[in-house]
N, C-alpha and C positions, 0 to 999 in steps of 0.2 A: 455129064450128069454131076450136081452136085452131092458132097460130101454131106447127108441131113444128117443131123443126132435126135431122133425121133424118141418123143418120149408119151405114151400111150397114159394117158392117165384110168385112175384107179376106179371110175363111176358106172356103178349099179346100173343097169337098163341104159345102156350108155358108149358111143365109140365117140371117143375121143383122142387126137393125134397132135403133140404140140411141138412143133419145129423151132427149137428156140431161134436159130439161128441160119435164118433161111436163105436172108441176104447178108454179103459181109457188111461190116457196118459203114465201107466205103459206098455201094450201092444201097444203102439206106438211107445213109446221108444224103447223097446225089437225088432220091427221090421224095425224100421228105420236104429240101429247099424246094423241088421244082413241081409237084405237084399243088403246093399251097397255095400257087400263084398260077398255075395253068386251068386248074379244075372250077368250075364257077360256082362258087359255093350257094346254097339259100337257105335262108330259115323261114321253117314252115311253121302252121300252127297248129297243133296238137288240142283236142277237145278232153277235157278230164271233171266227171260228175258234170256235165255241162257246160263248164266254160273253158275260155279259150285260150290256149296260154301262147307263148314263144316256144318251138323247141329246146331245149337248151343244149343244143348242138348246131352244128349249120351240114346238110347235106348236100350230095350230087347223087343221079341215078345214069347208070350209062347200061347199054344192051345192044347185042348183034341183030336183035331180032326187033319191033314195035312193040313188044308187051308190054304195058305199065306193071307198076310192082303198087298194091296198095296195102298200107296197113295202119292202124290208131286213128283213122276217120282221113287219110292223110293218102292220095293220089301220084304217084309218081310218071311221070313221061321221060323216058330214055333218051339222054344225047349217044351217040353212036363213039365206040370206043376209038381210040387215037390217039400218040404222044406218049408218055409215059405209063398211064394207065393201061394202057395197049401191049406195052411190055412186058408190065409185071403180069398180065394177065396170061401171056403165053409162056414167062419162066415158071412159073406158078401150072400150069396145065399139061406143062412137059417133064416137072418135074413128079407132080402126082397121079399124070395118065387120067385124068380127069377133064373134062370140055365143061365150061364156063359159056352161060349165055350171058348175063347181068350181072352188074357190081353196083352196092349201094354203098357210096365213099360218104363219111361221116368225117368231120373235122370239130371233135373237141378243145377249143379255147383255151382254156384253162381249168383249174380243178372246178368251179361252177359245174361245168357243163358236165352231162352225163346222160347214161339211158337208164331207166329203169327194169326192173322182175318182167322178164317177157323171154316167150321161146318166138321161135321163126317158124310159125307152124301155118302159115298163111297156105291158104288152099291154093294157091298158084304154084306155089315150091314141091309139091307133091306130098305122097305120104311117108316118105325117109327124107326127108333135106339132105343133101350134101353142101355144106357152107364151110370155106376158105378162107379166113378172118388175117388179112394182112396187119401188121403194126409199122408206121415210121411216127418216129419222134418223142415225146413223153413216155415214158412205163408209166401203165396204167394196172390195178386191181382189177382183176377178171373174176367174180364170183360164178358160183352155181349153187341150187339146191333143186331138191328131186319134186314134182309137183303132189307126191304123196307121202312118201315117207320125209317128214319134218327134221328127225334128223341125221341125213345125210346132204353133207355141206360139202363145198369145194372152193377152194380159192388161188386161183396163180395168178405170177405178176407177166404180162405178155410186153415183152420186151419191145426193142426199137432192131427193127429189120424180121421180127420171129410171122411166123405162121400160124395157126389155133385151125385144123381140121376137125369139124364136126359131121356127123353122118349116122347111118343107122337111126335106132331109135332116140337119138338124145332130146332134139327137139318135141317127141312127145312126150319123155317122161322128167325133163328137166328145164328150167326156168333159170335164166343168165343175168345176171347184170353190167357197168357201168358206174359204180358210186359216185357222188362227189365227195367231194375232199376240201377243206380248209387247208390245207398245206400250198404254198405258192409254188406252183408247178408251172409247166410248159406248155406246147400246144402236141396235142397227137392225131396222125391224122389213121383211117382204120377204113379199111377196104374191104368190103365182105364179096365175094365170089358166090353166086347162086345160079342155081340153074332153076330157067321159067320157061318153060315149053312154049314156041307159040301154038295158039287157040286155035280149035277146028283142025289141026295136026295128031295123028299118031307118035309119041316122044320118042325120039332116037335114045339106043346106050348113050349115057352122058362120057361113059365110060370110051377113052380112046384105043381104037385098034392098031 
């Protein structure tokens, strides 16, 4: 078992658990070269007020099971996990006692690229999400605010090799972001761990015994 320094942040209606330092930063390094170039990255196209934009990200979806993962008018089909992604996903499930079906690996560019004010409340995830938010490469600004009370504000920097554990109620009563940034920065790539029951199934504890 690794040594985690778990640090619980302070949010209303809200579990949240951030691992700054999950990987050392020799196996963060190791995975941030090699996933950039293993994982087949795409950019999709995103619909907002009507029209169509570029994401301004590039993603991958991977999953043990066939579930797509859909969200923003935008369809995902799972490649089946393997390679490095493979690994982080069982250091990562062994070390939180948690079972991962799905990962939706983002790879932000440069400060351009970002996501917007959005929770993970997609009715596939269920009604608590449990999401795993790996980091290699850039520090990146991680916001929050709560979707009712205006103001209660959150903001950490999630590191290169750290963890961001969200669960409980967060995704229903709080809304995340991705900024951009005009600062010339690097690239970061961000792994999110979900669990997506397959359909017509009964869901197992995600919880490991």
């Amino acid at each position: 078992m690794r040594l985690l320094n778990a640090k619980k942040l302070n949010l209303k209606d809200a579990d949240v658990i951030y691992y700054p330092n999950f990987f050392s930063e020799k196996e963060a390094d190791f995975f941030f070269k090699n996933l950039k170039v293993e994982i087949n990255w795409l950019q999709d196209k995103i619909k907002v007020f009507g029209k169509t934009y570029d994401q301004p990200r590039l993603t991958s979806f991977f999953a043990t099971n066939k579930e797509p993962y859909s969200y923003s008018n935008i369809t995902m089909y799972p490649r089946p996990f393997d390679g490095n992604i493979l690994k982080i996903k069982t250091v990562i499930e062994t070390e939180l006692s948690i079972y991962f079906t799905s990962c939706l690996a983002n790879l932000y560019r440069d400060g351009k690229d970002s996501n917007g004010w959005h929770a993970d409340d997609e009715k596939s995830l269920g009604k608590k999400p449990v999401i795993a938010s790996a980091t290699f490469g850039e520090e990146r600004p991680f916001h929050f605010k709560h979707k009712k009370d205006k103001s209660l504000k959150e903001k950490i920097t999630l590191k290169h090799g750290s963890v961001l554990l969200m669960q409980g109620s967060t995704q229903e009563n709080w809304l995340h972001q991705i900024p951009k940034t005009t600062r010339q920065i690097g690239s970061r790539i961000n792994l999110t761990f979900r669990i997506i029951p397959q359909k017509n199934r009964v869901p197992s504890n995600p919880v490991l015994s």
